[in-house]
C-alpha positions in Angstrom: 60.0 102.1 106.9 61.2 105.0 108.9 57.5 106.5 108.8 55.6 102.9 109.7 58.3 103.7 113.1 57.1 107.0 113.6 53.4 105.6 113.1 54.4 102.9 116.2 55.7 105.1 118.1 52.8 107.5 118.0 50.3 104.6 118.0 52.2 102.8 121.7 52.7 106.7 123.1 56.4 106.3 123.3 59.0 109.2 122.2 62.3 108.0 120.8 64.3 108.5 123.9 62.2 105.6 125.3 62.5 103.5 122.6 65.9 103.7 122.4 66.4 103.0 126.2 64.1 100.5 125.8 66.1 98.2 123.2 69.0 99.1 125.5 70.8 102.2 123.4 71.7 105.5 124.0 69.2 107.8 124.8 69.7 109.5 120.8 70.2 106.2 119.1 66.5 106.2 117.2 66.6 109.6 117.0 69.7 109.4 115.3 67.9 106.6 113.5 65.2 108.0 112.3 65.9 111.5 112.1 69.6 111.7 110.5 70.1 108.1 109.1 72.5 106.9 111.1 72.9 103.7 111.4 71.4 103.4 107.4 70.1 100.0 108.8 69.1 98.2 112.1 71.2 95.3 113.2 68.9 91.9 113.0 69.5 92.3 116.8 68.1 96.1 117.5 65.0 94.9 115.2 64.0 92.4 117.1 63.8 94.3 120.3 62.5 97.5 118.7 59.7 95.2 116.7 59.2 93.8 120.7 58.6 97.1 122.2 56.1 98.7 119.4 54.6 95.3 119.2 55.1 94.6 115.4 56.8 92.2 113.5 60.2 92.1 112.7 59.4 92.6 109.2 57.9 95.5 109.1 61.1 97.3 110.2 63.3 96.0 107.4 64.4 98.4 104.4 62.3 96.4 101.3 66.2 96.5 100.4 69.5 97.5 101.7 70.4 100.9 101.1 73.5 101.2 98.9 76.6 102.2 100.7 78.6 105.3 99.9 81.6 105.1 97.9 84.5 106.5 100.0 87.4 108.0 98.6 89.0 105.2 96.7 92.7 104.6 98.3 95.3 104.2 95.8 96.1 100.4 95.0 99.6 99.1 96.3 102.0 98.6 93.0 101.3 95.1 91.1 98.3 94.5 93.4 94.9 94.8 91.3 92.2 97.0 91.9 89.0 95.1 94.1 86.9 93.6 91.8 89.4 93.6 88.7 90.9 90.2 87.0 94.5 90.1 88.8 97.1 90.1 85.2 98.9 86.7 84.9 102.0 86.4 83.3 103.0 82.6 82.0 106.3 81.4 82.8 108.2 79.0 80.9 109.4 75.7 82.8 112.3 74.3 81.3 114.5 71.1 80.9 118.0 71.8 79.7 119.8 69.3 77.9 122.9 67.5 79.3 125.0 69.0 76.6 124.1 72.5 76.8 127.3 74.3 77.6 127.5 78.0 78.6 124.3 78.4 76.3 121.8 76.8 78.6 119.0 78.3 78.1 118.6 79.4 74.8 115.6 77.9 72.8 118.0 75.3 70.8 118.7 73.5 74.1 115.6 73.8 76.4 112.2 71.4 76.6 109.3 73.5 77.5 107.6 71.3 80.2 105.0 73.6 81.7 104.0 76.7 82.1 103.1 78.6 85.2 101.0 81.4 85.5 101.4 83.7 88.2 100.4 87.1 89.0 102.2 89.4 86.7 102.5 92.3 89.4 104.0 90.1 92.4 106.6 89.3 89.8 107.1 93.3 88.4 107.6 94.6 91.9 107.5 91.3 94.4 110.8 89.9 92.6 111.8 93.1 90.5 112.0 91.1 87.5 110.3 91.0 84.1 108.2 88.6 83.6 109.6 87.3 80.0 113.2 86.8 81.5 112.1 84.8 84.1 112.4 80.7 83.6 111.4 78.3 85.8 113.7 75.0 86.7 113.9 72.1 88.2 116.3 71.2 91.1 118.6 67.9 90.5 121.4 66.1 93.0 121.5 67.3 96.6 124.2 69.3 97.1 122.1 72.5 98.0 120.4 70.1 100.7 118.4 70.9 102.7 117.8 74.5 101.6 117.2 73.1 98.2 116.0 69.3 97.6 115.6 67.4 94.3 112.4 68.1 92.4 111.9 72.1 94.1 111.1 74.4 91.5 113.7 77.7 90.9 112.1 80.9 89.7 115.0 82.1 87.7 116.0 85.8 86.6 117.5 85.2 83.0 118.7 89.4 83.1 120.2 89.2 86.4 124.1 87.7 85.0 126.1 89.9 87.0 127.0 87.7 90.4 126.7 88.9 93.7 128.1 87.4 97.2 125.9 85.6 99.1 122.9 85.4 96.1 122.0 82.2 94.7 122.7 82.1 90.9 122.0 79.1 88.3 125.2 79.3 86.9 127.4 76.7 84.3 130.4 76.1 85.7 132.6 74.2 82.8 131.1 71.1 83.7 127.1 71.2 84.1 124.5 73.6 84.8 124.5 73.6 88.6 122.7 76.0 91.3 125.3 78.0 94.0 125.7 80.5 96.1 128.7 82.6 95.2 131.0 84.3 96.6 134.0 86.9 94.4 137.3 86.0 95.4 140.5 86.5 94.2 141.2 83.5 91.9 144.8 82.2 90.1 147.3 84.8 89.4 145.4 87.8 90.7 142.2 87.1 88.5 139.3 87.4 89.8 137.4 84.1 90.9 133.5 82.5 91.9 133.8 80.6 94.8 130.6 77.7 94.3 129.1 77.4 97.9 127.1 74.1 98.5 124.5 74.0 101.6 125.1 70.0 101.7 128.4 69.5 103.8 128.8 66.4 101.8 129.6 68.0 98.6 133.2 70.6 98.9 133.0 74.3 97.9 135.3 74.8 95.0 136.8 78.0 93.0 136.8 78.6 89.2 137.9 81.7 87.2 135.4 84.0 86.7 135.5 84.3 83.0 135.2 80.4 82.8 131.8 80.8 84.9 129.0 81.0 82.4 125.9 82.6 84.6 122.2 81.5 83.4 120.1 84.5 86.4 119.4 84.5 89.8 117.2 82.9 92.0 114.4 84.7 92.8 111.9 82.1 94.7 111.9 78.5 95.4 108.8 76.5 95.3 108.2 72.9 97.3 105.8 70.3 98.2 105.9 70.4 102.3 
């Protein structure tokens, strides 16, 4: 194709420097063209007016096909993203209902109802969340006492391995009662022991305070996911 242009060129007595002012480029633009390969291939638009000035058709300056583009040096992918090109690694992830009478053993198999499973990208998990995927359940939200950061029917992405509470973090905790989901605060309980204060979002419903070693604590929250 670059030849049939030299041909044209020849044929309508134009150098390149012309031609190239002619289609409204820089003076070395067909040179450059032509000579070094660079562009690799004319814009629909600089066809057009070069096929205009050498009095062709348009498609007798296209490549019979596109040229293949060098690889570059490949940049390292980010950690837990997949390569371009590459099936992304999905990790499945338990849903669970927990029955009433659970106790401080929530989640093991005995007393959980798998309801789904959710399969999400095993890398945003790894190094999004920090978390391994096989700890991780999902649950459902019940009541509206975390209103309105948490509403009935959200979805909890739960850290089974993270038991060790932490101010301000949101665990899914059993509190002697139920299996309910708080944000905590260490305080100093009865007597000098330590204590879990239970923080509610929903004014309606009090904070209260139980001993720490009464607090049975199922993981963190990691992510929350609702209908909007």
């Amino acid at each position: 194709m670059r030849q049939k242009i030299r041909d044209l060129l020849w044929e309508r007595g134009l150098n390149m420097r012309e031609a190239s002012l002619a289609i409204g480029r820089n003076v070395s633009y067909v040179h450059g063209f032509l000579e070094r390969g660079t562009p690799k291939v004319l814009s629909h638009l600089d066809a057009e007016k070069l096929a205009e000035v050498l009095e062709c058709g348009v498609q007798d300056l296209r490549h019979a096909e596109r040229p293949p583009t060098r690889k570059g040096r490949g940049r390292k992918p980010r950690r837990g993203l997949a390569p371009e090109g590459s099936p992304v690694p999905l990790a499945g992830i338990r849903e669970v209902e927990v029955e009433a009478s659970a106790g401080p053993g929530a989640l093991a198999d005995e007393f959980v109802a798998e309801k789904a499973r959710w399969f999400l990208p095993e890398g945003m998990i790894r190094y999004e969340a920090g978390a391994v995927p096989d700890a991780v359940r999902v649950l459902r939200v019940r009541g509206e006492s975390m209103e309105p950061e948490l509403s009935e029917g959200d979805r909890l992405l739960v850290d089974t391995s993270k038991r060790v509470p932490a101010t301000g973090e949101m665990f899914v905790l059993w509190d002697g009662n139920g299996l309910v989901v708080k944000r905590v605060e260490l305080v100093d309980g009865a007597g000098g022991e330590p204590g879990l204060r239970l923080k509610s979002t929903n004014a309606d419903y009090a904070d209260y305070t139980a001993p720490a070693g009464d607090v049975h604590v199922v993981g963190k929250v990691l992510w929350t996911v609702r209908k909007v």
